[in-house]
PQR file of N, CA, C, O and H, with PARSE charges and radii, in Angstrom:
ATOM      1  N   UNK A   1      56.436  53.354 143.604 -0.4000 1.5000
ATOM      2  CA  UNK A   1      56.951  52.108 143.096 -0.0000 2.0000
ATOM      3  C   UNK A   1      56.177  50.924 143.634  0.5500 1.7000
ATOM      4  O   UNK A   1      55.254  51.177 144.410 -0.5500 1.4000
ATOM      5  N   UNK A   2      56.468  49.497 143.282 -0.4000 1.5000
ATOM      6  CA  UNK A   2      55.832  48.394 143.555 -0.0000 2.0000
ATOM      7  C   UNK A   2      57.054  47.165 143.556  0.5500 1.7000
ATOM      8  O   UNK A   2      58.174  47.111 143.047 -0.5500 1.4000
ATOM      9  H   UNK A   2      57.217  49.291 142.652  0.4000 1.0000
ATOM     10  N   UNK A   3      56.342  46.329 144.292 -0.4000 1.5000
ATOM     11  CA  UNK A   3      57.236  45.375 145.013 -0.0000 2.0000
ATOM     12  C   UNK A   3      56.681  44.250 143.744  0.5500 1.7000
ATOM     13  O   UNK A   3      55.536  43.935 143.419 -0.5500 1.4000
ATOM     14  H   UNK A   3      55.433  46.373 144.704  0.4000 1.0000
ATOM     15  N   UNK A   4      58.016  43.821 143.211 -0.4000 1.5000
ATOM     16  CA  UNK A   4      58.264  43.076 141.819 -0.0000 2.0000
ATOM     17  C   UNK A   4      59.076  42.093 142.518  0.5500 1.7000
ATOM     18  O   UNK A   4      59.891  42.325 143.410 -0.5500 1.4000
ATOM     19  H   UNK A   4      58.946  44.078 143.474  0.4000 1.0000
ATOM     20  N   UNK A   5      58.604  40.394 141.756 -0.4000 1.5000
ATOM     21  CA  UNK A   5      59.337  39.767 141.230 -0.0000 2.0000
ATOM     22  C   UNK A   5      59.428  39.179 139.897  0.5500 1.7000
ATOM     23  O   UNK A   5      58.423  39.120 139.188 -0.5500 1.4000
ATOM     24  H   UNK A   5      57.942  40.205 141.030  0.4000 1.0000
ATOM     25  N   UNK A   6      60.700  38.684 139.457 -0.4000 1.5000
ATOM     26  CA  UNK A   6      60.896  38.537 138.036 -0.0000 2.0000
ATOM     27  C   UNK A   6      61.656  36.910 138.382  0.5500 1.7000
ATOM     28  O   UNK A   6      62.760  36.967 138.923 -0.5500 1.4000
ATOM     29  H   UNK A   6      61.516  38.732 140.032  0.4000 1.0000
ATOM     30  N   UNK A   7      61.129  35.621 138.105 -0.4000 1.5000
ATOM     31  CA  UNK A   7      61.904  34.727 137.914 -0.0000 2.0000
ATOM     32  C   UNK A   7      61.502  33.627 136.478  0.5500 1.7000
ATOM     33  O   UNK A   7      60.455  33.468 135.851 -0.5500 1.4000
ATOM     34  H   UNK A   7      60.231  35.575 137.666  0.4000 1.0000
ATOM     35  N   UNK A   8      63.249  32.840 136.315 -0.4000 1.5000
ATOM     36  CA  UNK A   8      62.636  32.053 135.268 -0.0000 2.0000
ATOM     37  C   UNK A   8      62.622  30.882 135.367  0.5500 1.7000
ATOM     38  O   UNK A   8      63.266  30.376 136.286 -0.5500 1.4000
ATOM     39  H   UNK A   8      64.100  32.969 136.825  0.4000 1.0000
ATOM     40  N   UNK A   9      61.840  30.004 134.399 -0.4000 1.5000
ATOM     41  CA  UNK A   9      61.303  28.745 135.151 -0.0000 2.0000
ATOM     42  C   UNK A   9      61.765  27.785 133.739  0.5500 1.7000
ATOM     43  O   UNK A   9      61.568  28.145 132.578 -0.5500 1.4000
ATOM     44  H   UNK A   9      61.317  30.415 133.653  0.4000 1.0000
ATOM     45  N   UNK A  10      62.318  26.696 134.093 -0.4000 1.5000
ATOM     46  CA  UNK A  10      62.003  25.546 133.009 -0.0000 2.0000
ATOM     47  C   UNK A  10      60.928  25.462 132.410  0.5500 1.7000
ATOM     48  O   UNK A  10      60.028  26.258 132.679 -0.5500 1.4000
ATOM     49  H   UNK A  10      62.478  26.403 135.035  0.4000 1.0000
ATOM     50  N   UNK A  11      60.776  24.545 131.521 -0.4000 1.5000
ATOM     51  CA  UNK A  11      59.585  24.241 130.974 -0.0000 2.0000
ATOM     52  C   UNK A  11      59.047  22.957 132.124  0.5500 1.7000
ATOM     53  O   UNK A  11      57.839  22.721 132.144 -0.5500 1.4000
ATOM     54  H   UNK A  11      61.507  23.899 131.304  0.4000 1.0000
ATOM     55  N   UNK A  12      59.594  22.488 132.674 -0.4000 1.5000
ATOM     56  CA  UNK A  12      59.089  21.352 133.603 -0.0000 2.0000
ATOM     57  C   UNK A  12      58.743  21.985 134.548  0.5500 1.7000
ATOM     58  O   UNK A  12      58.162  21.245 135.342 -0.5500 1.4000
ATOM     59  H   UNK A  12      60.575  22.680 132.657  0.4000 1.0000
ATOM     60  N   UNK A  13      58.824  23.414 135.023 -0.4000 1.5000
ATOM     61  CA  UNK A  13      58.275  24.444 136.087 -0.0000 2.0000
ATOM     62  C   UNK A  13      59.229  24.176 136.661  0.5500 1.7000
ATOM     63  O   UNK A  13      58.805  23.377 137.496 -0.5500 1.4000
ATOM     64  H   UNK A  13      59.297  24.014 134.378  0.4000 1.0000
ATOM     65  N   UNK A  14      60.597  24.309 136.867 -0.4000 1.5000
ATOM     66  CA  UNK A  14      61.378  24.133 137.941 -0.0000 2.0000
ATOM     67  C   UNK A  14      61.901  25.944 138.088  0.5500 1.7000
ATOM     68  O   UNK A  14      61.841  26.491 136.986 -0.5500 1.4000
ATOM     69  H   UNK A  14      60.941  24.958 136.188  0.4000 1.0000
ATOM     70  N   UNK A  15      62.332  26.801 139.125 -0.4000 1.5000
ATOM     71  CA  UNK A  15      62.694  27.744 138.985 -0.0000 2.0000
ATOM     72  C   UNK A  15      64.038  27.707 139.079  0.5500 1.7000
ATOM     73  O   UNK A  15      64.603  27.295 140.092 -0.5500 1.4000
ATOM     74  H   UNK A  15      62.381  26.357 140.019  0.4000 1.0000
ATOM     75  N   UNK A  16      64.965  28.342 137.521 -0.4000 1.5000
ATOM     76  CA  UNK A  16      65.835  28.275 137.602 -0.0000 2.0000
ATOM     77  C   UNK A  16      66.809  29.030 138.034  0.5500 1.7000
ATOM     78  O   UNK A  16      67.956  28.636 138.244 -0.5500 1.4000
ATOM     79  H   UNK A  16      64.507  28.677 136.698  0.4000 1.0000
ATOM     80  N   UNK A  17      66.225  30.614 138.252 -0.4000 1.5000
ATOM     81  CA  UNK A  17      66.974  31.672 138.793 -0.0000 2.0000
ATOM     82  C   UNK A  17      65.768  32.873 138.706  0.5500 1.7000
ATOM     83  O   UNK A  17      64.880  33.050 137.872 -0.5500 1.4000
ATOM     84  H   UNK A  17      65.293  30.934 138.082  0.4000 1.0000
ATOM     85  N   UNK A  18      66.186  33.724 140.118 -0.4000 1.5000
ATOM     86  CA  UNK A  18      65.259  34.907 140.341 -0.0000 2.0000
ATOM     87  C   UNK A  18      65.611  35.886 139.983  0.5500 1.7000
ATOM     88  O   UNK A  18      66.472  36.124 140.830 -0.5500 1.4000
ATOM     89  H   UNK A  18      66.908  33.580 140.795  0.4000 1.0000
ATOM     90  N   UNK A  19      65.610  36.874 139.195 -0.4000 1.5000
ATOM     91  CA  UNK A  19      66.462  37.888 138.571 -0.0000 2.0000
ATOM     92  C   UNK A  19      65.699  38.986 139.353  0.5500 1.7000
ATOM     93  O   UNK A  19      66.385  40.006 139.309 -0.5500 1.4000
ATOM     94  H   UNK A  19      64.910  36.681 138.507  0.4000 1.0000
ATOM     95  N   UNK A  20      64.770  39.152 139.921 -0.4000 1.5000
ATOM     96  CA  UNK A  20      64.212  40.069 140.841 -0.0000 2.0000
ATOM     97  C   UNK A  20      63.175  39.547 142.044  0.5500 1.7000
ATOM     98  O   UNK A  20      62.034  39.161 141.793 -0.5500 1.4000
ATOM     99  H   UNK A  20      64.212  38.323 139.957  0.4000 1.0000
ATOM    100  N   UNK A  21      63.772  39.596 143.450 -0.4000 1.5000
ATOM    101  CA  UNK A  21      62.955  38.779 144.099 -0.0000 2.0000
ATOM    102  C   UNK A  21      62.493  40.512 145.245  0.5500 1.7000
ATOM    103  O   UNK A  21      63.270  41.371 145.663 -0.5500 1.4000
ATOM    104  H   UNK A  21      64.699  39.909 143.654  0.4000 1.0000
ATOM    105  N   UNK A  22      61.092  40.413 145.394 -0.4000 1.5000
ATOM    106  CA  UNK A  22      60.638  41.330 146.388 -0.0000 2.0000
ATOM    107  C   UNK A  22      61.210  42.620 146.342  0.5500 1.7000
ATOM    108  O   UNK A  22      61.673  43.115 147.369 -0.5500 1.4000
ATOM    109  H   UNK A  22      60.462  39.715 145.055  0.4000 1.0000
ATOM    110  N   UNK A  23      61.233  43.406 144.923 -0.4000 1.5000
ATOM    111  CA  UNK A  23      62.437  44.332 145.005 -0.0000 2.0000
ATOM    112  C   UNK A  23      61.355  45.331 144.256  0.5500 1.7000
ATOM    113  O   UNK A  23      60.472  45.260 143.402 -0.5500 1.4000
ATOM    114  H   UNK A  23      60.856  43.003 144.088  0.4000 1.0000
ATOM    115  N   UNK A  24      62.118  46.521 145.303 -0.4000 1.5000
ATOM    116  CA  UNK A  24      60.860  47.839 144.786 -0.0000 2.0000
ATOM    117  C   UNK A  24      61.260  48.498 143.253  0.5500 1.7000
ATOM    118  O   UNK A  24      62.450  48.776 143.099 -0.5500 1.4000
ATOM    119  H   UNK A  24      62.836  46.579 145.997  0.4000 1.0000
ATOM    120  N   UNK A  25      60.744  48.644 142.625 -0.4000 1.5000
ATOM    121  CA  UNK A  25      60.950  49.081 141.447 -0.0000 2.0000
ATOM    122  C   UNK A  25      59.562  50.089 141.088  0.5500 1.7000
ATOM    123  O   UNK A  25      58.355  49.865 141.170 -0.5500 1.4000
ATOM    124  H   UNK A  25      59.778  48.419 142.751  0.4000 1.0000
ATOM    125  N   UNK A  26      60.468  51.478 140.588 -0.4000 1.5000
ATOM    126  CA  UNK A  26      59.428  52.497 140.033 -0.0000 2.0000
ATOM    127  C   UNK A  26      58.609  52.169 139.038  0.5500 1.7000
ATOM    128  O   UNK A  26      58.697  51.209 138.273 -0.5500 1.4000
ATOM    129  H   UNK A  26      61.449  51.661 140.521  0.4000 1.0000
ATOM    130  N   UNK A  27      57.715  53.110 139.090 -0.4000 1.5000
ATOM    131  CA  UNK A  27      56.680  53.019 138.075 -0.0000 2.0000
ATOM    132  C   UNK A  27      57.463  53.127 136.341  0.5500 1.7000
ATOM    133  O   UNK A  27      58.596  53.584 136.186 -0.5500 1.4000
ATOM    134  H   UNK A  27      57.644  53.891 139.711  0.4000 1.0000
ATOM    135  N   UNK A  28      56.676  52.662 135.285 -0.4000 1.5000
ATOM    136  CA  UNK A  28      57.106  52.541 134.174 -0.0000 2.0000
ATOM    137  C   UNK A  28      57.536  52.017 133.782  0.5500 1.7000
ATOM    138  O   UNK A  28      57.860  51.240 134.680 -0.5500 1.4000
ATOM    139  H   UNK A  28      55.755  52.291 135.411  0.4000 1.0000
ATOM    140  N   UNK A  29      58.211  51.452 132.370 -0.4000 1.5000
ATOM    141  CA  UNK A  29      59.140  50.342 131.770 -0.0000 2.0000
ATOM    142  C   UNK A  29      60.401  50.204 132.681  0.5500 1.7000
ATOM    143  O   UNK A  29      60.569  51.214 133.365 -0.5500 1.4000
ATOM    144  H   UNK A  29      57.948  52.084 131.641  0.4000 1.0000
ATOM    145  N   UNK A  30      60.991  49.584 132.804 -0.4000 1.5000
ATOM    146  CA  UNK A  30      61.655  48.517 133.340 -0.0000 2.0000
ATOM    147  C   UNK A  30      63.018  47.596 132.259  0.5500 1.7000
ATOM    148  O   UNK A  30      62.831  47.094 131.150 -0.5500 1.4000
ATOM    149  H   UNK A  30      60.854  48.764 132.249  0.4000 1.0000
ATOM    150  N   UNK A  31      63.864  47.618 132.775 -0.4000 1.5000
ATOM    151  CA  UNK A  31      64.508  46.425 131.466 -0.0000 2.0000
ATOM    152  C   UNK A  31      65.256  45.487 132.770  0.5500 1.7000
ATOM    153  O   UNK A  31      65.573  46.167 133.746 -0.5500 1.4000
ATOM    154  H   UNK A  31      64.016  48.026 133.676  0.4000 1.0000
ATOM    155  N   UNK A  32      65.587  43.826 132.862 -0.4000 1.5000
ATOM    156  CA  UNK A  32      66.105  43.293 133.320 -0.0000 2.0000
ATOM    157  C   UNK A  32      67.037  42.793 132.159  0.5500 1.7000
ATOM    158  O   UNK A  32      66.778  42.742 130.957 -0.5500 1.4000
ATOM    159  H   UNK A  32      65.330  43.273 132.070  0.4000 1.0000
ATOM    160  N   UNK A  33      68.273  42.409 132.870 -0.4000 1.5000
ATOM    161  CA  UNK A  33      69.097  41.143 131.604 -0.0000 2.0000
ATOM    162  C   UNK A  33      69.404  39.731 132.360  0.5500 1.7000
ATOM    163  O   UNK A  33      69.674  39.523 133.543 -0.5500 1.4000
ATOM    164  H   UNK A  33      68.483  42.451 133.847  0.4000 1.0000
ATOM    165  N   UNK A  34      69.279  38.896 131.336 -0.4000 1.5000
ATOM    166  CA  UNK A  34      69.492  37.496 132.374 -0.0000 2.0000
ATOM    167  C   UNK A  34      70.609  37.465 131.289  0.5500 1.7000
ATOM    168  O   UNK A  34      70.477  37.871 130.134 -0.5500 1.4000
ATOM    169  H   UNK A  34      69.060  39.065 130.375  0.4000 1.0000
ATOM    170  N   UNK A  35      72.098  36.740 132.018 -0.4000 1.5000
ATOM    171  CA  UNK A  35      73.070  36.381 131.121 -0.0000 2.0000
ATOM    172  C   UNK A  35      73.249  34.447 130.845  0.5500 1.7000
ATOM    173  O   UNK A  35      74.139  33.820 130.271 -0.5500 1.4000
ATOM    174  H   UNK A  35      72.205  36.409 132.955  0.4000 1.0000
ATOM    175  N   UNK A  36      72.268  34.079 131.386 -0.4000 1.5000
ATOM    176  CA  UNK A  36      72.063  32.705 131.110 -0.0000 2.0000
ATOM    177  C   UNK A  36      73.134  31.892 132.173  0.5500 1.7000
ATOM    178  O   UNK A  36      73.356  30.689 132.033 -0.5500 1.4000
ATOM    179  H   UNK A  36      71.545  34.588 131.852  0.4000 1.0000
ATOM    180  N   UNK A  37      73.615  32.515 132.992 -0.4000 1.5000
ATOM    181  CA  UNK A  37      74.046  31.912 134.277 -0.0000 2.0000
ATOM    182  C   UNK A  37      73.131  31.320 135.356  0.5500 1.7000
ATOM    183  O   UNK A  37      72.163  32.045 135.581 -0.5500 1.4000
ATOM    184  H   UNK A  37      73.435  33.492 133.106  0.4000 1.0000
ATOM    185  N   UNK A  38      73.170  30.440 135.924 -0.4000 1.5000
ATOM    186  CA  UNK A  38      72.498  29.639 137.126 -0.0000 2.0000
ATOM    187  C   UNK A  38      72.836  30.492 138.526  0.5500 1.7000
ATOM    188  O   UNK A  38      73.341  31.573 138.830 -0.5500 1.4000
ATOM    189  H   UNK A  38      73.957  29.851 135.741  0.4000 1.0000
ATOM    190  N   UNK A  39      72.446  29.729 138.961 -0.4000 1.5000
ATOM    191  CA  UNK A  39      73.017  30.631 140.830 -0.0000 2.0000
ATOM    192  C   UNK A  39      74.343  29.890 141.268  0.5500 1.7000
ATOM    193  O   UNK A  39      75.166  30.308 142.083 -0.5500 1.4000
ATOM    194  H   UNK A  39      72.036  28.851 138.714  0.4000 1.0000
ATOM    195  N   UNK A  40      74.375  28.851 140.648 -0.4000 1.5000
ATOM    196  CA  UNK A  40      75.825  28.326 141.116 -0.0000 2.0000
ATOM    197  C   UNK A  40      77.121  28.760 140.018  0.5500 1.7000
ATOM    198  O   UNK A  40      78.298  28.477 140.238 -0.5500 1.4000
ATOM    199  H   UNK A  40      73.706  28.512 139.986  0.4000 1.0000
ATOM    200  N   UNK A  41      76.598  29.549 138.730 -0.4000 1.5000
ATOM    201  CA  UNK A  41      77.889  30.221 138.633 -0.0000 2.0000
ATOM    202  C   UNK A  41      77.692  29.738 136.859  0.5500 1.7000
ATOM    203  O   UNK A  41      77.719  30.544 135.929 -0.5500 1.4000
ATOM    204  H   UNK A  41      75.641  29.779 138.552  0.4000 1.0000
ATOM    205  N   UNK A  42      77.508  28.326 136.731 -0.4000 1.5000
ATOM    206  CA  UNK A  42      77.415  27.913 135.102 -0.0000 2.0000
ATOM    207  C   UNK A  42      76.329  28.056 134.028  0.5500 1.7000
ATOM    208  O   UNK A  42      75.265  28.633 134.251 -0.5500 1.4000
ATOM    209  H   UNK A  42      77.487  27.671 137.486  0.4000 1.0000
ATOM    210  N   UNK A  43      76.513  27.741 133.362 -0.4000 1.5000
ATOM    211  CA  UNK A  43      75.293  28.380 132.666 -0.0000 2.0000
ATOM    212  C   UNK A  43      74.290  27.324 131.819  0.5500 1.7000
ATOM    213  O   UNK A  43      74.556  26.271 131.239 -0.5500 1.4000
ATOM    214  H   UNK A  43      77.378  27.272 133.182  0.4000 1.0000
ATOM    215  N   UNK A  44      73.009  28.064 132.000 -0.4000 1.5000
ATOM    216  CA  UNK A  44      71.992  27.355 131.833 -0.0000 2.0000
ATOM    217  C   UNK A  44      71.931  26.427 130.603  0.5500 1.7000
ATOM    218  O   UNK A  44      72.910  26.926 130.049 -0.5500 1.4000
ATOM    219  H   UNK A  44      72.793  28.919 132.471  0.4000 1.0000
ATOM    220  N   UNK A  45      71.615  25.652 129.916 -0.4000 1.5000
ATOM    221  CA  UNK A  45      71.757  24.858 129.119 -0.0000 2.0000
ATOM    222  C   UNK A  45      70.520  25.807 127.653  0.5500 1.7000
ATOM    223  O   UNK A  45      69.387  26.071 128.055 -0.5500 1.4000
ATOM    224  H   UNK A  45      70.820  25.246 130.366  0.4000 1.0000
ATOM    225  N   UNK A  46      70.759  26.089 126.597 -0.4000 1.5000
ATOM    226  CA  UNK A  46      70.047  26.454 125.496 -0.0000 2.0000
ATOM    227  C   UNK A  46      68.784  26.202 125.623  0.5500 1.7000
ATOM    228  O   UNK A  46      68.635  25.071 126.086 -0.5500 1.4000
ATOM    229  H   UNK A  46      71.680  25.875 126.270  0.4000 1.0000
ATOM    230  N   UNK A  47      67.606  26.845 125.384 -0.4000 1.5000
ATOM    231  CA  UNK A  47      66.355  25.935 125.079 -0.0000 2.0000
ATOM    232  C   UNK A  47      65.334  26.856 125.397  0.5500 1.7000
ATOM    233  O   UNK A  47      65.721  28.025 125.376 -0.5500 1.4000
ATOM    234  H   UNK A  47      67.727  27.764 125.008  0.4000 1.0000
ATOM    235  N   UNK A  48      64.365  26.715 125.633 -0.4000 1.5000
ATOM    236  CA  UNK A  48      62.923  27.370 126.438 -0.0000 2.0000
ATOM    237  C   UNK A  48      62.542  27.457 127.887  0.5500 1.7000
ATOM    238  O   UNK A  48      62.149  26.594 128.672 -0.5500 1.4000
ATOM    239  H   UNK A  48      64.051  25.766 125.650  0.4000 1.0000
ATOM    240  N   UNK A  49      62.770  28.755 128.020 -0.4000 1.5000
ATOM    241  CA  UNK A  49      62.306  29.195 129.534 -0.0000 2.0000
ATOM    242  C   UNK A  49      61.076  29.932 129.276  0.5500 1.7000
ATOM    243  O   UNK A  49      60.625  30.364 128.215 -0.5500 1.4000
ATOM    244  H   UNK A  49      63.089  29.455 127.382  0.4000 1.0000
ATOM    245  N   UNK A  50      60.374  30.015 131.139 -0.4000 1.5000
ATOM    246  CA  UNK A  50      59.101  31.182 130.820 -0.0000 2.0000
ATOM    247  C   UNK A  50      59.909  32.225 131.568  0.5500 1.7000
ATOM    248  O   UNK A  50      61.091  32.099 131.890 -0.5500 1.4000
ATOM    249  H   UNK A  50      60.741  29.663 132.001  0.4000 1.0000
ATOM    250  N   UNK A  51      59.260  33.097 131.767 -0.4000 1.5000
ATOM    251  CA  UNK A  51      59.771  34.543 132.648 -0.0000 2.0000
ATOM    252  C   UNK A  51      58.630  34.785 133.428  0.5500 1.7000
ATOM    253  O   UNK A  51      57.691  35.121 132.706 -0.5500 1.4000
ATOM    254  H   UNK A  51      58.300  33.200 131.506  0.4000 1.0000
ATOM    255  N   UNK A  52      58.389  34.753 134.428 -0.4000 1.5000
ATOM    256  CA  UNK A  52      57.203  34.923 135.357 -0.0000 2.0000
ATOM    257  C   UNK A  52      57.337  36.440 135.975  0.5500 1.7000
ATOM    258  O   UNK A  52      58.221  36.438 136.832 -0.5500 1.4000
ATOM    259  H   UNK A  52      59.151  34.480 135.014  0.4000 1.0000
ATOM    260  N   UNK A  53      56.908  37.360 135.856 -0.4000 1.5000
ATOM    261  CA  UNK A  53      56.852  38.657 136.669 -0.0000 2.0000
ATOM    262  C   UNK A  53      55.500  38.463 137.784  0.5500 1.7000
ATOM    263  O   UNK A  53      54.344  38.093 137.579 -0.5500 1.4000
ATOM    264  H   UNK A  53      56.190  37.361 135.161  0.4000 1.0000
ATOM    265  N   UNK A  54      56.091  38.817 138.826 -0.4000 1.5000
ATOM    266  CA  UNK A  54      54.741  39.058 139.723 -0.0000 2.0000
ATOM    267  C   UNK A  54      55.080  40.686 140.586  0.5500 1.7000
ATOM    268  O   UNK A  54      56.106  41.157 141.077 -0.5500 1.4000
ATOM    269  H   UNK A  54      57.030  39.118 138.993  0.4000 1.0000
ATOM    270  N   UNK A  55      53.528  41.240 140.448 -0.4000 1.5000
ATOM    271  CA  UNK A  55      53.478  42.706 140.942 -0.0000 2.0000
ATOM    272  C   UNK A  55      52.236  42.311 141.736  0.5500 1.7000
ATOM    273  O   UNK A  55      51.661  41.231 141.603 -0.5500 1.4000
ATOM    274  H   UNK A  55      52.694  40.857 140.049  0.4000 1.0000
ATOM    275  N   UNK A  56      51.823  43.416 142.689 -0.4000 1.5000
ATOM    276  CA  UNK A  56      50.634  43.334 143.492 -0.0000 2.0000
ATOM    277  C   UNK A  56      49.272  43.522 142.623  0.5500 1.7000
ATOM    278  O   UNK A  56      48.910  44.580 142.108 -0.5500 1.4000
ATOM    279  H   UNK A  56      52.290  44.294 142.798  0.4000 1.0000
ATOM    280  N   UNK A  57      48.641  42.366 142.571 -0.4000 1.5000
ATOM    281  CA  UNK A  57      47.823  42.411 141.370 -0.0000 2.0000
ATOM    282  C   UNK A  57      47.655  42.058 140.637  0.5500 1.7000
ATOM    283  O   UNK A  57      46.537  41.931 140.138 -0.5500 1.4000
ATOM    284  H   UNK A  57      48.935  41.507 142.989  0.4000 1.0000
ATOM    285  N   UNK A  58      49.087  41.582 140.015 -0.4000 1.5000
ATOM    286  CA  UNK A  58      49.239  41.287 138.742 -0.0000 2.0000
ATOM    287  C   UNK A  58      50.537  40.288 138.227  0.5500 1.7000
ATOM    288  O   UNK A  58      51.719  40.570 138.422 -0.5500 1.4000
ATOM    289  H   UNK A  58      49.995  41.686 140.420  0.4000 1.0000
ATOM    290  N   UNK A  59      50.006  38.955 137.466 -0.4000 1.5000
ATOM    291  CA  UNK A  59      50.964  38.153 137.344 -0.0000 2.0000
ATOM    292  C   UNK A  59      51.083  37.909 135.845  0.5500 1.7000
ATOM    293  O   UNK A  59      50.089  38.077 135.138 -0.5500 1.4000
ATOM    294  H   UNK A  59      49.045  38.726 137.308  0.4000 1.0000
ATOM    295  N   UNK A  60      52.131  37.560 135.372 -0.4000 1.5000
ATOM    296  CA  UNK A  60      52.201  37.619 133.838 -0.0000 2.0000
ATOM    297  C   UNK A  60      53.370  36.466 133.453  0.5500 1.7000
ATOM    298  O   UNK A  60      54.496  36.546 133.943 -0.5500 1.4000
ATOM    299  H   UNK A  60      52.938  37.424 135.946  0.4000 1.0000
ATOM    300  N   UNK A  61      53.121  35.758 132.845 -0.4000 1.5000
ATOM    301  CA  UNK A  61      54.580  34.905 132.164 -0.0000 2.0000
ATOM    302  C   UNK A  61      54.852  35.274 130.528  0.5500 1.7000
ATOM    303  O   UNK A  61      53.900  35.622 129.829 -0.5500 1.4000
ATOM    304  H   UNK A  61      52.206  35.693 132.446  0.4000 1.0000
ATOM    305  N   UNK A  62      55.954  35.193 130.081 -0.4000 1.5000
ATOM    306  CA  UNK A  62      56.211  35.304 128.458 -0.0000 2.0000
ATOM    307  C   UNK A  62      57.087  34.141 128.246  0.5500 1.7000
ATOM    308  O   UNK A  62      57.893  33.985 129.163 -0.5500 1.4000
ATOM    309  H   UNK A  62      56.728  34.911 130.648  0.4000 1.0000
ATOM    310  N   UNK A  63      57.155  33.279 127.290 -0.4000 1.5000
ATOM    311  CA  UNK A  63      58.555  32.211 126.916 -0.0000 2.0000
ATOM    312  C   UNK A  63      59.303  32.940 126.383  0.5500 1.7000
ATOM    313  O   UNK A  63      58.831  33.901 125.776 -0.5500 1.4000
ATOM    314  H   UNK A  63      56.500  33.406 126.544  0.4000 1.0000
ATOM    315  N   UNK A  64      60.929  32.706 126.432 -0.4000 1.5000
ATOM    316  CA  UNK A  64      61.671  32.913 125.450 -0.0000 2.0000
ATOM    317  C   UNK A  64      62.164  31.699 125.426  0.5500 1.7000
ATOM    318  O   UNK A  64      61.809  30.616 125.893 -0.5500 1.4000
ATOM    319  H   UNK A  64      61.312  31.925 126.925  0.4000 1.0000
ATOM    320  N   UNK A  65      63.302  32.181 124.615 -0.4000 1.5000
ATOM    321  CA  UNK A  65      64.271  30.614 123.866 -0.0000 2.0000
ATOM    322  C   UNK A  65      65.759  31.543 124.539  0.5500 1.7000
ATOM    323  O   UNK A  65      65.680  32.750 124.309 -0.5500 1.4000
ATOM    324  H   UNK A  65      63.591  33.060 124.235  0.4000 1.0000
ATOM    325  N   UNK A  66      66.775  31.193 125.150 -0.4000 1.5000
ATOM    326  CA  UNK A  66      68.308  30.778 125.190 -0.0000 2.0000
ATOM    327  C   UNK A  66      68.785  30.217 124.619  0.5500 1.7000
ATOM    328  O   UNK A  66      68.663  29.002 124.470 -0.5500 1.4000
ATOM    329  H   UNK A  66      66.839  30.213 125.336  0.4000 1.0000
ATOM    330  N   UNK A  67      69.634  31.090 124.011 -0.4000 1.5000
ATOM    331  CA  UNK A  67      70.574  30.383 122.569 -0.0000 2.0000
ATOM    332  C   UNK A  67      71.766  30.978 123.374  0.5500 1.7000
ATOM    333  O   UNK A  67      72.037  32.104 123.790 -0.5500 1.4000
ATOM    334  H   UNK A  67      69.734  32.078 124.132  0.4000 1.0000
ATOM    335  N   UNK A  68      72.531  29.419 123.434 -0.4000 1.5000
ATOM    336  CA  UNK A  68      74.261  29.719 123.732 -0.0000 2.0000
ATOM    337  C   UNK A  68      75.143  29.587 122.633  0.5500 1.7000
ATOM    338  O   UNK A  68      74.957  28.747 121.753 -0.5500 1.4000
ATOM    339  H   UNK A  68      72.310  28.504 123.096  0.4000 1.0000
ATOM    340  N   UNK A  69      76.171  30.442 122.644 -0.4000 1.5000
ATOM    341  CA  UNK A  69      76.956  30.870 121.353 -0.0000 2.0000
ATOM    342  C   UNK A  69      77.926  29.479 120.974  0.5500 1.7000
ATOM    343  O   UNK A  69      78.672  29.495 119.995 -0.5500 1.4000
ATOM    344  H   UNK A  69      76.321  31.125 123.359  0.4000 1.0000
TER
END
């Protein structure tokens, strides 16, 4: 396995929550879920985040969009 983090960031780069910080995870696909909660409990406001993964080696971001119901 390899030592992963997974956090997501505003579009202004602010980090809004770490959904995987320094955490060993096996080889192969992977699934995380973010439920659009903050760390203080409420939830994130609709819109565009990035997703930053970092592995030893290797760093990657993707955008999505949060749509609240």
């Amino acid at each position: 396995g390899s030592t992963v983090s997974l956090s997501v960031f505003s579009v202004d780069g602010r980090r809004v929550v770490d959904l995987l910080s320094h955490a060993i995870q096996p080889a192969g696909t992977q699934a995380v879920f973010w439920d659009g909660r903050l760390p203080s409990g409420g939830s994130a406001p609709a819109g565009v985040y990035f997703l930053r993964l970092e592995a030893p080696g290797r760093s990657e971001s993707v955008r999505a969009v949060l749509m609240n119901p």
